[in-house]
Each structure stands twice: as C-alpha cells, then as structure tokens.
C-alpha positions, 0 to 999 in steps of 0.5 A: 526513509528517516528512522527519526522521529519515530512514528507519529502518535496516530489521530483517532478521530472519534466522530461516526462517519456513513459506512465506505461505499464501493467502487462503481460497478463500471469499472472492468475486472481489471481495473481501479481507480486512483486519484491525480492533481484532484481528479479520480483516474481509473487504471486499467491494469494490463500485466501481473506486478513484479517483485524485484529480488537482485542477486546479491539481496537476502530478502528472506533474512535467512543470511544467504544471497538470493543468487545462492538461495532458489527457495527465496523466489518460490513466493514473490517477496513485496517488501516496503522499506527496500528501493531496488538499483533495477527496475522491471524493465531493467532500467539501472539506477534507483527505482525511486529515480527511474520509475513513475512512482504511484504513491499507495495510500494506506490509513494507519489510522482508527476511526473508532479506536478499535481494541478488537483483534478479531476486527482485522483481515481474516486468515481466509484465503491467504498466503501460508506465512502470512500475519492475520486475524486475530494475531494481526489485530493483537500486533497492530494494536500492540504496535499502534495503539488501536487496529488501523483501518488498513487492515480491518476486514470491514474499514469503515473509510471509503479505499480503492482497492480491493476490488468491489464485492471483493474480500480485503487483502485482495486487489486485481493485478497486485501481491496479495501480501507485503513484508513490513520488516524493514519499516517496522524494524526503522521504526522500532518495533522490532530488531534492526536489522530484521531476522524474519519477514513481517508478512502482513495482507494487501491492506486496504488502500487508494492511490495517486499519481504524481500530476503530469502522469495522469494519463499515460499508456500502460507502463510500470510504476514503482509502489510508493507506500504512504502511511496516512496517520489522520482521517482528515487526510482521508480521500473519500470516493469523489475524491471532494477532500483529502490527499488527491495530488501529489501536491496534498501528499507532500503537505501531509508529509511535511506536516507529520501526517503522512509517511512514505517509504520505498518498496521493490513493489511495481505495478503494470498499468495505465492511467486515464481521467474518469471524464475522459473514458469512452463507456460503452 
C-alpha cells in the first residue's frame, strides 16, 4: 500500500439522503449480496473465513514469532495492511497474486459531518479488546475529521453487510473484528512500525468482484479492504450508481477517491448474478 500522499481529506457531503433500506429478506442466513461488472451478485457463503498467521509472523506486535507464541492464535488476527506469501489452500506465493481478490468496500466518509462519539458501533456484544462506542467514535473523529459511516451503529448509506435486522459489526461467515495497525501506522496516526493491535468492529461495508469472477462455485478470496472517501462513490442498493465494477474502483482509485490495501483476510464463498438465482 503507498504510504504517500497521506489520506485524502474525506468529502462530507452535506446533502440528506432517505434512511439505508436492508438487504432483501430472500436471501438465505448464509448469504449477501456483492456488486460485479454493475450487476448485484448474491454470495452464498459455504465455510467459516480464515485468518492466516505464518510462522515467522508476529501479529500481535508483541516481539515474538507466532511459531514460538501459542497465545497469538487463541483469537483469530484479520489484519488490513499484510499480504500473506500463503493462501488457505496453501497455494505459495503472494495472496494478492494467487487469490481471487473480493475488493470490500468501506465508506470512510460522513454523510453529515458527525461530531458524536456516541453515533458509533456500540461495545454490545464484541470481542474483549476490541475499540468501540464512544471510545471509537473519539479516535475515528480525532483521526478523520468526523465519524465515517463505516462504523456508525445506524449509517445513514445503504451496505451489504451486516446482515439484515442484524447489529453492525456482524456479518455472516466473517471476522467480527479487523486490526487496522498497519494502515494506521502507513498513514500516520500512529508509530510505524506498530506496538499494538488496532482492533476495531467488522465496519459496515459492500462488496465486488472483479468482472470475470462473477459467477463462480465456492472458492476462497482474499479480502481486499477499499477505503471509499466520497459519497458519490457510494453504490446504493440497486447498485444504479457508484463503484459496482472493478472497472469504477480502479477509477476511484486513480482519481484519489479511493484506497485499497491487502489484508491476510479470506473469505470462503460462491458468487452467482441475482437474475440467474432459481428462487424457491
């Protein structure tokens, strides 16, 4: 991930916008839906994700190789920022080279230029360790400018995940948390290289593919974090706008509006278009 030039200033669009609809109630327990060469794609998620952590890694910052540190793997370690030389499968070589990537879109922008750390994911039900509430709204606010729609507990944008009727900070199959030490440390806000681990909730999020893996049977996928800094990049529901192709996220990204890292993050599922699903 480049380290320069530092983030973006984030757009705050200031124009109101209806409250974010949920995700149709048809889809299965397992599955959510994704945005591909501009069609709305449902994933039908088949097999819990996987973290990687290689020997000789030290993803806890603690100065010890997780080979010789068992207490590193007791909670699974989904770190943004890492691009692991292993996939799931054990297919050797970098994830970013070898794995189907699905590019998660995250909206690091505020609708309304929220100043309120007690608008963000609440500490209900979280993992022990993990930044929430208002302690999170306070650092996001201090990092950013304003509490980004990602970790609001009620965004006002339209994401696929979490699920519907679900709390944020959950989605099916996936980490409930991610560690954005390394991001944060590229970026600036805090010492590079880290100490500690910068655990934050699943933020709200959507998702896309690349075009030609669309439809395609259960497989894993590397996590692809994509740092959405405008509203107008925004996908709404019907996926009529906004990054929905990978095409549109590389433009985004070309034009500063949109930032992506690699992370040791997979995900195991397959991906069929909506129009192509037999509904019973």
């Amino acid at each position: 991930m480049k380290t320069s030039p530092i983030w973006p200033t984030l757009c705050l669009a200031i124009a109101s916008i209806p409250a974010f609809a949920q995700q149709p109630a048809s889809l299965g327990p397992n599955q959510t839906q994704g945005f591909g060469a501009k069609k709305v794609l449902t994933f039908t998620y088949t097999q819990s994700f996987d973290c990687v952590d290689q020997p000789k890694d030290d993803l806890d910052f603690n100065k010890k190789k997780a080979q010789s540190d068992p207490a590193e793997f007791q909670v699974p370690i989904c770190q943004a920022g890492i691009d692991p030389t292993i996939n799931p499968p054990g297919q050797n070589g970098k994830a970013s080279k070898t794995t189907a990537p699905i590019y998660v879109l995250v909206p690091m922008f505020s609708v309304d230029n929220d100043q309120n750390p007690n608008d963000a994911i609440s500490c209900k039900g979280v993992v022990e360790g993990t930044i929430c509430g208002p302690d999170l709204g306070k650092a996001l606010i201090g990092f950013f400018g304003a509490l980004p729609e990602a970790f609001k507990e009620s965004p006002k944008v339209f994401s696929q995940c979490p699920d519907p009727g679900k709390k944020p900070g959950t989605c099916t199959m996936h980490a409930s948390r991610i560690d954005l030490a390394p991001v944060l440390a590229a970026l600036g806000y805090i010492n590079n290289p880290p100490t500690a681990n910068v655990f934050v909730p699943d933020p709200n999020h959507s998702h896309v593919l690349e075009n030609g893996d669309i439809n395609d049977p259960a497989i894993w996928w590397q996590v692809v974090p994509v740092l959405v800094l405008n509203q107008s990049d925004w996908p709404p529901q019907d996926g009529s706008s906004g990054i929905t192709s990978a095409v549109a996220l590389k433009a985004a990204e070309k034009a500063g509006r949109a930032i992506q890292a690699p992370s040791n993050f997979f995900l195991f599922f397959s991906s069929q278009p909506m129009a192509e699903m037999h509904m019973n």
